[in-house]
N, C-alpha and C positions, 0 to 999 in steps of 0.2 A: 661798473661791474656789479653783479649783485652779489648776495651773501652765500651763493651756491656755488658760484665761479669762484669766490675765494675758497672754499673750504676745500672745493676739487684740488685746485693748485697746492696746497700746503700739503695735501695727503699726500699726493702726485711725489712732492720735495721731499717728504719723509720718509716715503717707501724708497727712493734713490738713494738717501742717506745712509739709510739700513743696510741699503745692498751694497754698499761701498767698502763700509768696513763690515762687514762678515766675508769671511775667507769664503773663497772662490771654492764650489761644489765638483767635485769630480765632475766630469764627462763619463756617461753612460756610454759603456761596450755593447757592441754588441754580440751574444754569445758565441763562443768558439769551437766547433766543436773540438774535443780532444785527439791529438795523432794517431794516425792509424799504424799499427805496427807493419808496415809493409814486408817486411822482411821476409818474417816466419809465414806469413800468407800466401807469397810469391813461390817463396821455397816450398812450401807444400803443393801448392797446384802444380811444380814443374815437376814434383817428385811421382806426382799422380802419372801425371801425361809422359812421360820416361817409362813408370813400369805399365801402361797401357797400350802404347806404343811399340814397346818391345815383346810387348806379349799378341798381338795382331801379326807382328812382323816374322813370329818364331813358327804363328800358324799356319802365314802365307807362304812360306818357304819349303816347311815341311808337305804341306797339303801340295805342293805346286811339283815337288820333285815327286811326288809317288803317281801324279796324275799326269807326268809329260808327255807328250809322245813326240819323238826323237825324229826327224826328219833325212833320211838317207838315201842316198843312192846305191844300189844294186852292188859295185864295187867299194863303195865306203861299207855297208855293211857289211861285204865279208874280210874286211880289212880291220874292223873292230869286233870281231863275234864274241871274243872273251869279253870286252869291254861291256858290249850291251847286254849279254845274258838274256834273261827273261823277259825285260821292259819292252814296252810298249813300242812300236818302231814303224813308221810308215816310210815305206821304200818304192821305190821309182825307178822306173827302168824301161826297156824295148820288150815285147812277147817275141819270146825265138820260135823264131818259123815252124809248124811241124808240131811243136811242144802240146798243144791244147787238147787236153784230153777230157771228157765227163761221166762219170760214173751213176748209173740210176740207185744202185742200193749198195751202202746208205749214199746219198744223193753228196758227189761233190764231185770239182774241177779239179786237175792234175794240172799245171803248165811251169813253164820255164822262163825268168827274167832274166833279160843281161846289160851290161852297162861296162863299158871300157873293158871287154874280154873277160868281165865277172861274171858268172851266172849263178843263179840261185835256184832251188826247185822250191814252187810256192802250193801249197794245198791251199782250197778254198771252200766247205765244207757246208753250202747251199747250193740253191737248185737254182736261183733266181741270179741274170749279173745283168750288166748294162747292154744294149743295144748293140754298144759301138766296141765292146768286148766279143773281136772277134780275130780269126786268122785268116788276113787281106793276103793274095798272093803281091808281089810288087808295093808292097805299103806299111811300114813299118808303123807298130803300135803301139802307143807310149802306155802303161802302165801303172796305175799306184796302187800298193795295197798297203792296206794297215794290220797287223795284227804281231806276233811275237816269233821268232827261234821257239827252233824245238832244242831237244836235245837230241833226237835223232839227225840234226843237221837240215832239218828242212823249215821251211816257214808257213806258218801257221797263220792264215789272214783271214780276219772277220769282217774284212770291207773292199772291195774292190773298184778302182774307178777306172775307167778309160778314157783317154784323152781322143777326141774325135776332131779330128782336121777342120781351121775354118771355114768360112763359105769359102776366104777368099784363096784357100791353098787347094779345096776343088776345083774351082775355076781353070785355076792352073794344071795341075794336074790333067784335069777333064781336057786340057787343050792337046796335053801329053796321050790322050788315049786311057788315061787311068778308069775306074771304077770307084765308086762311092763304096766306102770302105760297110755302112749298115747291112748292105744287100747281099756281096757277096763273100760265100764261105768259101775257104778252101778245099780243093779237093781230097777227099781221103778226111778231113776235120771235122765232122758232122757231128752236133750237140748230142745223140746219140751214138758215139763211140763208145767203147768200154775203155776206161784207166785200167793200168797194169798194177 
């Protein structure tokens, strides 16, 4: 060996020596981070989403009852009139025969709904209604209007729809001898009548 191979070796032996007896160096951590206080963190987001929550809930409720509109039939609404008052009420029903009347000035329909022996006298207070808004002799006509009680006892509708028979209860019908309810008025019921 030469004199460079020993001198390695003995350093090599002395630096192990050294390390033997010097106390052993901690183990390096690695950093922690500190706890997070979940507690007050959680408890505040849930206190948030509670009064945010309750405060969407108090507007949907309120906003939802002033904007209903109450779905009835001809004999349920006169069977709750104190109940419903003023509000909003769409009602459903047959046109009694005869009833349909139209006035040119100022421009409105007079008619009569009925349902289960209840009738209602409905005003309608435009010029314009649906096609199939008509008085069919032999052909009952269903009905819906929307609008409110008076306090005169009558009802007040700003919408009127009429229900028109499908193809397939023409069909029928038509086999019976009936008439398509569009075409023909009743006699004596003509859009120019006078309302009383």
């Amino acid at each position: 060996m030469s004199k460079l191979d020993d001198e390695l070796s003995k350093a090599v032996a002395e630096s192990e020596a050294q390390d033997a007896d010097a106390p052993p160096e901690p183990a390096t951590r690695a950093a922690e981070p500190l706890p997070k206080k979940k507690g007050l963190n959680n408890v505040g987001l849930l206190i948030a989403l509670l009064v945010m929550g309750g405060g969407v809930l108090t507007l949907v409720m309120t906003s939802f009852n002033k904007a209903a509109v109450y779905s009835k039939t001809v004999d349920q609404l006169v069977a709750e009139k104190s109940k419903i008052g003023t509000r909003s009420v769409r009602v459903a029903g047959n046109l009694v025969k005869g009833s349909l009347k139209r006035r040119d000035q100022p421009c409105e329909y007079r008619f009569t709904l009925e349902k289960n022996a209840q009738k209602i006298d409905v005003r309608y207070a435009q010029c314009i209604v649906p096609d199939t808004f008509r008085d069919v002799p032999g052909m009952d006509v269903e009905v819906t209007a929307e609008g409110k009680l008076t306090d005169e006892g009558h009802f007040e509708a700003n919408q009127i729809m009429a229900k028109c028979p499908s193809k397939y209860d023409m069909k029928d019908r038509a086999a019976k001898g009936e008439k398509a309810p569009h075409g023909e008025i009743a006699t004596g019921e003509t859009p120019g009548a006078q309302a009383n």
